[in-house]
N, C-alpha and C positions, 0 to 999 in steps of 0.2 A: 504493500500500500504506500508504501513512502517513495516508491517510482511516481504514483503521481503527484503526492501533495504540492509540490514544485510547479508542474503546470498548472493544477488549481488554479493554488493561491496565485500565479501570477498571474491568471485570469481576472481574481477578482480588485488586484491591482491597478490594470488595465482598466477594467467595465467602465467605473465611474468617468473616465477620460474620453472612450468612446460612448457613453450613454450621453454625458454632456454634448457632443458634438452631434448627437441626431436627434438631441431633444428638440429643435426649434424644427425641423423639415416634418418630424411624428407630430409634431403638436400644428402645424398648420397642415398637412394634409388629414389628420383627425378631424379639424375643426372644416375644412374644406367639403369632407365627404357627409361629416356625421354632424356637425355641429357641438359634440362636447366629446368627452373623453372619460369613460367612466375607471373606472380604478382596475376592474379585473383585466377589460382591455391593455392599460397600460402595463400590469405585472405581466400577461403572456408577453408582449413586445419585447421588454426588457429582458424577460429569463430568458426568448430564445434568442436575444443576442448576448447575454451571458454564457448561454449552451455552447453556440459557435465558436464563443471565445475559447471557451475551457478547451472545447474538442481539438480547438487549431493550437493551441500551446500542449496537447497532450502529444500532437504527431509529429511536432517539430523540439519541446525542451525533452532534456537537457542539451543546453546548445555546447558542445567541442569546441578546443580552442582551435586554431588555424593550424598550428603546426600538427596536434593529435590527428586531425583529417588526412593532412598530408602525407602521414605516415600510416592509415589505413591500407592495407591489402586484402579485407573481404571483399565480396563480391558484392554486384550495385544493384544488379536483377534476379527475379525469380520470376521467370514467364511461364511454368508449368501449373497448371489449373491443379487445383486440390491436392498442392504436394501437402498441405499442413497434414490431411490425412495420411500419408508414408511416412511422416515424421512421426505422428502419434501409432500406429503399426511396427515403426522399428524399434519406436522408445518401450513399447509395454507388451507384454503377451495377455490378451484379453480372452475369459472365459465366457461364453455365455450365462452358464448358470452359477459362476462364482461371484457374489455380489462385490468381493476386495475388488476384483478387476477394475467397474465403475469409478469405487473410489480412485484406482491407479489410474485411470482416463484422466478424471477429475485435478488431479496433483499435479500432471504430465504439464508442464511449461505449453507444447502446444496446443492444447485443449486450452487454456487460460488466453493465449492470444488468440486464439479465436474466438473464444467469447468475448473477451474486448473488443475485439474490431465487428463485433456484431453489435454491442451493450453501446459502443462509441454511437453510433446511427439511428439506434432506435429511438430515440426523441426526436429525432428530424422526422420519421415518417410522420412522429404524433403530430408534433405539429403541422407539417403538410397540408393532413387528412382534416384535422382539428378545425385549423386558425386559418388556412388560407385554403382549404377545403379542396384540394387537389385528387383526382381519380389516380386510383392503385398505380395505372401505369406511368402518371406523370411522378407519383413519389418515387419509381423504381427509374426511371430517366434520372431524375433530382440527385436522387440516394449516388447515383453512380457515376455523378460530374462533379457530383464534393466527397466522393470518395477521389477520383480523377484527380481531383484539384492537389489534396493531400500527397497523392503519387508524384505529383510532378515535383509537387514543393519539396516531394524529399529527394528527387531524382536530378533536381537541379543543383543541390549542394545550398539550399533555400536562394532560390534564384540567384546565384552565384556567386553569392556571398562568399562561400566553401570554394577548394579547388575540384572537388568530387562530392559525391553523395557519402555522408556520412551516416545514412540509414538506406534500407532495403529497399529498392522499389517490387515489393508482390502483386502479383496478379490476384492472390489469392483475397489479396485483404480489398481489392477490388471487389468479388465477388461476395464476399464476408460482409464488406459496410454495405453493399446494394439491399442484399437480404436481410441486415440490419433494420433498413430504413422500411423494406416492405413487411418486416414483423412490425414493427413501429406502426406501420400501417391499420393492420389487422387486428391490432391490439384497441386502437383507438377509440373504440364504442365504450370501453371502459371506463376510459377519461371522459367521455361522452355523458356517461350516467352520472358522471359526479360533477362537473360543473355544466351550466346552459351549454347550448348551441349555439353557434356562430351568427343564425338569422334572431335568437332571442336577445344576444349580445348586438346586433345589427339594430334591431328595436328598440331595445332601450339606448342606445346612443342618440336613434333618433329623435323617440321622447324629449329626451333629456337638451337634445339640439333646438326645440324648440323654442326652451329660455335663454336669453343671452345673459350669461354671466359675466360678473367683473373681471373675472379674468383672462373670457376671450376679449370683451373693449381693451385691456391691459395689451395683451399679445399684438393686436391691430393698430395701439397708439406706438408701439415701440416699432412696427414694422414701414407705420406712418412715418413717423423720423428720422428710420434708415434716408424712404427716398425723402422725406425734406433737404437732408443733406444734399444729397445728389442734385437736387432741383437747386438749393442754394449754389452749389457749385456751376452748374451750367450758367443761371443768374447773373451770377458774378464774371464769368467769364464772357458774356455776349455785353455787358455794360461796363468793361472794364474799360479806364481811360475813358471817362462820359459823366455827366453830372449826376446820374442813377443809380450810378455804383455805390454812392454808400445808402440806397433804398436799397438793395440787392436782395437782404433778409426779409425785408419787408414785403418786398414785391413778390418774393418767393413761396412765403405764408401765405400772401391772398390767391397768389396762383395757384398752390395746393388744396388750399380748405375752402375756398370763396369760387373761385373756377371752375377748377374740379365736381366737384359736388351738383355744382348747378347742374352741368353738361353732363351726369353720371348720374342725373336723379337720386341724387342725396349719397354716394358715395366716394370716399377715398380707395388711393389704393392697395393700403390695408383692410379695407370694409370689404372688398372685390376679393382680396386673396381668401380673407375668412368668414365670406359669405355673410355679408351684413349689409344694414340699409337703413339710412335714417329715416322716419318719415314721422306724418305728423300725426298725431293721436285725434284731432278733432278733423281736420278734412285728410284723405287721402288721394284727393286729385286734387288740379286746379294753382292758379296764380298763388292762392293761401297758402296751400301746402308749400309749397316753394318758397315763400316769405319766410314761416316758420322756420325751414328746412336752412336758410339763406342765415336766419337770425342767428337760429344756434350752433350754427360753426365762428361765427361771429362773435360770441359771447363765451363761446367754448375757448376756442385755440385761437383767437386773435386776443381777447382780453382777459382769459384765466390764464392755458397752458404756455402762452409765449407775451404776455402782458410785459415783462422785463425790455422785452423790443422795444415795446410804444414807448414804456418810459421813459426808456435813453434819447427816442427821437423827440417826444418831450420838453423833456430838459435842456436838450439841444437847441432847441428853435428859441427859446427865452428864459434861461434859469431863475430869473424875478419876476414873471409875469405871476400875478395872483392867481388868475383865474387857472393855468396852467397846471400850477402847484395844489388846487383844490382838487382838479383834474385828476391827479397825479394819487392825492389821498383815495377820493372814491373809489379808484382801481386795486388802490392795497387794502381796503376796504370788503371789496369786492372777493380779493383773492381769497382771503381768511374766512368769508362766508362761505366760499365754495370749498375749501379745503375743511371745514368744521360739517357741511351736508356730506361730502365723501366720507368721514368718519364716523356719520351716522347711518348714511347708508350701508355699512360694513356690520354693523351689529343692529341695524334694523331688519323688518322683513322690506321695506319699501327701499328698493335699488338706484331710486332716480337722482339726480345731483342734480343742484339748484339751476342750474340753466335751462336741463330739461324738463323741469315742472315751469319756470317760466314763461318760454316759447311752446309748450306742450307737444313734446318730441318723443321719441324713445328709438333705441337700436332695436331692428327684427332682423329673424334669422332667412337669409333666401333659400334656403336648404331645398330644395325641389323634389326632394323623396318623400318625403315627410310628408309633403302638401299632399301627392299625390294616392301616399299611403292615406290620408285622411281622407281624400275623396273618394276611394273604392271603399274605404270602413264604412261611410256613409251613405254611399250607395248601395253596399251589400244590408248594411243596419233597413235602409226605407224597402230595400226587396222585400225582407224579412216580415216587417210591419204590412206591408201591401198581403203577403201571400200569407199571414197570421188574420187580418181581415175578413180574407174573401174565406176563409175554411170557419171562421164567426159565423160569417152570413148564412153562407151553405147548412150549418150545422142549424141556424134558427130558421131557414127554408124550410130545411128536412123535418122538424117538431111540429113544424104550423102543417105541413103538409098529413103528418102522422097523425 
């Protein structure tokens, strides 16, 4: 057992460094597809790139130093199909009816590797069959291209790092992880019985997508201010050497939040990646909506989240002007009422921050499954009603007629 603790643990060293790196692309195609992200979703994602990890540090540590490679003279292939069986046939004399034998299979070094390179795989079929719901034959293609995979990494000396392969390349352990992944396979109704199905897991995401949480607006503002950047940047560089150049920021903000939005029917382009939509709680069409709509990016992220602009430009234009400086209060004013309704909104059940109970606004989810699921639920619900109806009827027909 202490052959693997090494790859483990260096797995689980790893994880948190590669989890971090595909948190942000998992959490916006989550919210893309489903609109939220429920927790058991998120644990299968992560363990099967934990699984990966562990599997690919078990085929490749302990890493050799350069010079120990170089001085290797074993052999680098085994191209004959099921030698591990003439290995276990030379190593043991087996009885049928002697039960020791079994145990001596059992202890035999090549019985153990080949139960590991079977045991290595059969979580990929589970998952497969599970979480991305793949038919037998595509888990046994899968199983036998990351077996594949493993072959070459050891066949290359780990992509050439080494001057030779420092480990075996088998055919056998080709055939071993294939049948791994399709026990993996077949095994799966198991796992099945113990947590939901992937379309009950499908369903409740979409539920759940229907509320927009603080945390996907949170995800959406910070992907918002990637491209504000970007937008400042191009800004500044089309107005550079011109009197505009120091609006650049400014001009940048109304072109994002105030532009944008009009021409995108109330969206940014973090609203678009993670399927979101302002609009107006009291009209849904019309010049109004759009007012509203107009209003509260206006109140939003021109005079709450980037209010520090206006002030410098402010200041700038007359540092003594009275009215200027009153100006200047109301807005820090301003800021601390909206920053004291987010802190209420966090421990209330009411989610909305003060600009959008002003302009009466709110984020909705565009999630287009969901609608659609709601549509047939209600048209199969009014079948139902219709065809419970007419058997009413019939049934008080049939009594008057009796």
């Amino acid at each position: 057992m202490s052959v693997y603790k090494l790859p483990i643990a260096t797995a689980f060293i790893f994880f948190p460094i590669i989890a971090f790196i595909l948190t942000l692309p998992f959490l916006i195609y989550q919210y893309r597809k489903y609109g939220s992200i429920p927790f058991l979703r998120s644990v299968i994602f992560y363990s099967f790139i934990l699984y990966l990890l562990c599997a690919y540090f078990l085929v490749i540590l302990p890493l050799p130093t350069i010079k120990e490679v170089k001085n290797l003279t074993t052999e680098t292939t085994q191209l004959i199909p099921f030698d591990f069986i003439r290995q276990l046939s030379s190593t043991i004399s087996f009885e049928w009816n002697d039960l020791s034998s079994y145990l001596t299979i059992i202890k035999s070094p090549a019985f153990y590797i080949a139960a590991f390179n079977i045991l290595l795989t059969l979580p990929f079929g589970i998952y497969l069959r599970y979480y991305f719901e793949c038919k037998w034959y595509k888990v046994v293609l899968y199983g036998f291209l990351l077996s594949l995979f493993f072959e070459i990494t050891q066949l290359t000396g780990l992509y050439g790092i080494y001057p030779r392969p420092y480990r075996l390349f088998d055919v056998d352990d080709l055939i071993l992880n294939t049948t791994g992944a399709l026990l993996g396979c077949l095994l799966t109704p198991i796992v099945s019985h113990i947590l939901p199905s992937r379309k009950e897991l499908d369903e409740h995401s979409f539920r759940r997508g229907k509320k927009v949480t603080l945390f996907r607006r949170a995800l959406s503002y910070c992907i918002d201010f990637f491209f504000l950047v970007i937008m400042i940047v191009i800004v500044s560089i089309i107005t550079y050497n011109t009197n505009a150049s120091k609006y650049s920021m400014l001009l940048s903000i109304i072109i994002y939040y105030i532009v944008m939005p009009v021409c995108t029917n109330g969206k940014t382009l973090g609203k678009m990646i993670l399927k979101l939509q302002v609009v107006s709680t009291k009209e849904n069409k019309g010049i109004k909506s759009t007012i509203r709509v107009l209003l509260r990016y206006i109140l939003s992220y021109i005079l709450f989240y980037y209010q520090f602009i206006i002030i410098e430009y402010i200041r700038n234009i007359s540092p003594k002007n009275e009215i200027l400086n009153i100006s200047i209060i109301v807005l820090k004013i301003y800021f601390w009422l909206n920053i004291l309704w987010i802190v209420k909104s966090l421990i209330t059940k009411d989610k909305r921050f003060l600009y959008e109970q002003i302009t009466k606004t709110e984020n909705i989810s565009t999630i287009q499954y969901e609608q659609e699921d709601d549509k047939k639920i209600e048209i199969s619900e009014e079948k139902n009603k219709s065809e419970e109806n007419k058997k009413e009827d019939e049934d008080v027909r049939n009594k008057k007629n009796k």
